[in-house]
C-alpha positions as CSV (number, residue, x, y, z in Angstrom):
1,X,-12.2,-7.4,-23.3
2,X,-14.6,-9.5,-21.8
3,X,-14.3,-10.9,-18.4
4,X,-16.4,-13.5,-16.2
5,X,-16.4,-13.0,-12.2
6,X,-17.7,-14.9,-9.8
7,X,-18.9,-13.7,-6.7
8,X,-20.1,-15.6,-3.8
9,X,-23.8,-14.9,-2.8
10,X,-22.6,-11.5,-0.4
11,X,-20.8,-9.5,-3.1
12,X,-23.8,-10.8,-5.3
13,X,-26.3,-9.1,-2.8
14,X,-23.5,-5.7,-2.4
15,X,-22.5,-5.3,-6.0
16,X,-26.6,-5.5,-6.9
17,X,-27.3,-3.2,-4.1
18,X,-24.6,-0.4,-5.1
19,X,-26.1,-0.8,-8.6
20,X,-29.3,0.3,-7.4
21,X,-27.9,2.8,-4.8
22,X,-25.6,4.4,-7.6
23,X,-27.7,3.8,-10.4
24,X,-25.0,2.7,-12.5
25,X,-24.7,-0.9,-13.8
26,X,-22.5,-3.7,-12.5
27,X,-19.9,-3.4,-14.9
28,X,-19.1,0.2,-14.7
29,X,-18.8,-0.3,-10.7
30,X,-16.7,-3.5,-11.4
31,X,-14.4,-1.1,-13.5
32,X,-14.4,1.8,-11.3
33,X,-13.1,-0.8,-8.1
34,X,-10.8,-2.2,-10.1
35,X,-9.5,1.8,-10.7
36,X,-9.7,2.7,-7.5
37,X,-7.9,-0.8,-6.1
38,X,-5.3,-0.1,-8.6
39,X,-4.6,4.0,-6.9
40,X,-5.0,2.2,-4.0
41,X,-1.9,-0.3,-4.5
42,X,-0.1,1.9,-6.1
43,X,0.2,4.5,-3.2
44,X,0.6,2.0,-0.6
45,X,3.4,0.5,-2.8
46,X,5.0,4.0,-2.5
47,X,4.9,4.1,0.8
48,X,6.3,0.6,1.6
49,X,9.3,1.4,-0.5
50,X,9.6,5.3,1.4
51,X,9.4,3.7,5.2
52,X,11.8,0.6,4.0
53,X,14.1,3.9,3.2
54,X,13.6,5.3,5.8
55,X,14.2,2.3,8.1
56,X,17.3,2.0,6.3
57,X,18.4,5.6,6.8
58,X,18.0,5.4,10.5
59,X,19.9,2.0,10.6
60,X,22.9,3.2,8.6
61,X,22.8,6.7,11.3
62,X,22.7,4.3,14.7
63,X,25.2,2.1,12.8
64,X,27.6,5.1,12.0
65,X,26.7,6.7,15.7
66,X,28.2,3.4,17.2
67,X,31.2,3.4,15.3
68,X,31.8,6.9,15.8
69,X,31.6,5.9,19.6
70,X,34.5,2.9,18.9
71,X,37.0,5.8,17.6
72,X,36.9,7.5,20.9
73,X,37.1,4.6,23.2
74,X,40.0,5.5,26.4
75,X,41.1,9.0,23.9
76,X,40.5,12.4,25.8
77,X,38.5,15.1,23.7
């Protein structure tokens, strides 16, 4: 597949500059961000949906702690 980009003057000067540093051309460092974006994403996506979980978990345990508290309300131990 063929794709076009277009990149404002900055990530002109950074992509050309990478090409040089690397010395790989702009394509294969085009592909290898859009990789590593892509891990990126992916992880982070994990861990938005572990920490809603776990958000969850302690809402349902403060929830249950309180209603626990409700049965006991003017009854002795």
């Amino acid at each position: 597949m063929i794709a076009t980009v277009r990149l404002d003057s900055k990530l002109e000067t950074t992509l050309s500059n990478l090409s040089e540093e690397l010395d790989k051309n702009k394509s294969d460092i085009i592909r290898d961000a859009i990789v590593l974006y892509a891990k990126n994403f992916n992880k982070n996506k994990k861990r938005r949906i572990l920490n809603a979980v776990k958000k969850t978990k302690d809402i349902d345990k403060n929830e249950f702690l309180d209603f626990e508290d409700t049965l006991y309300d003017g009854i002795a131990r």
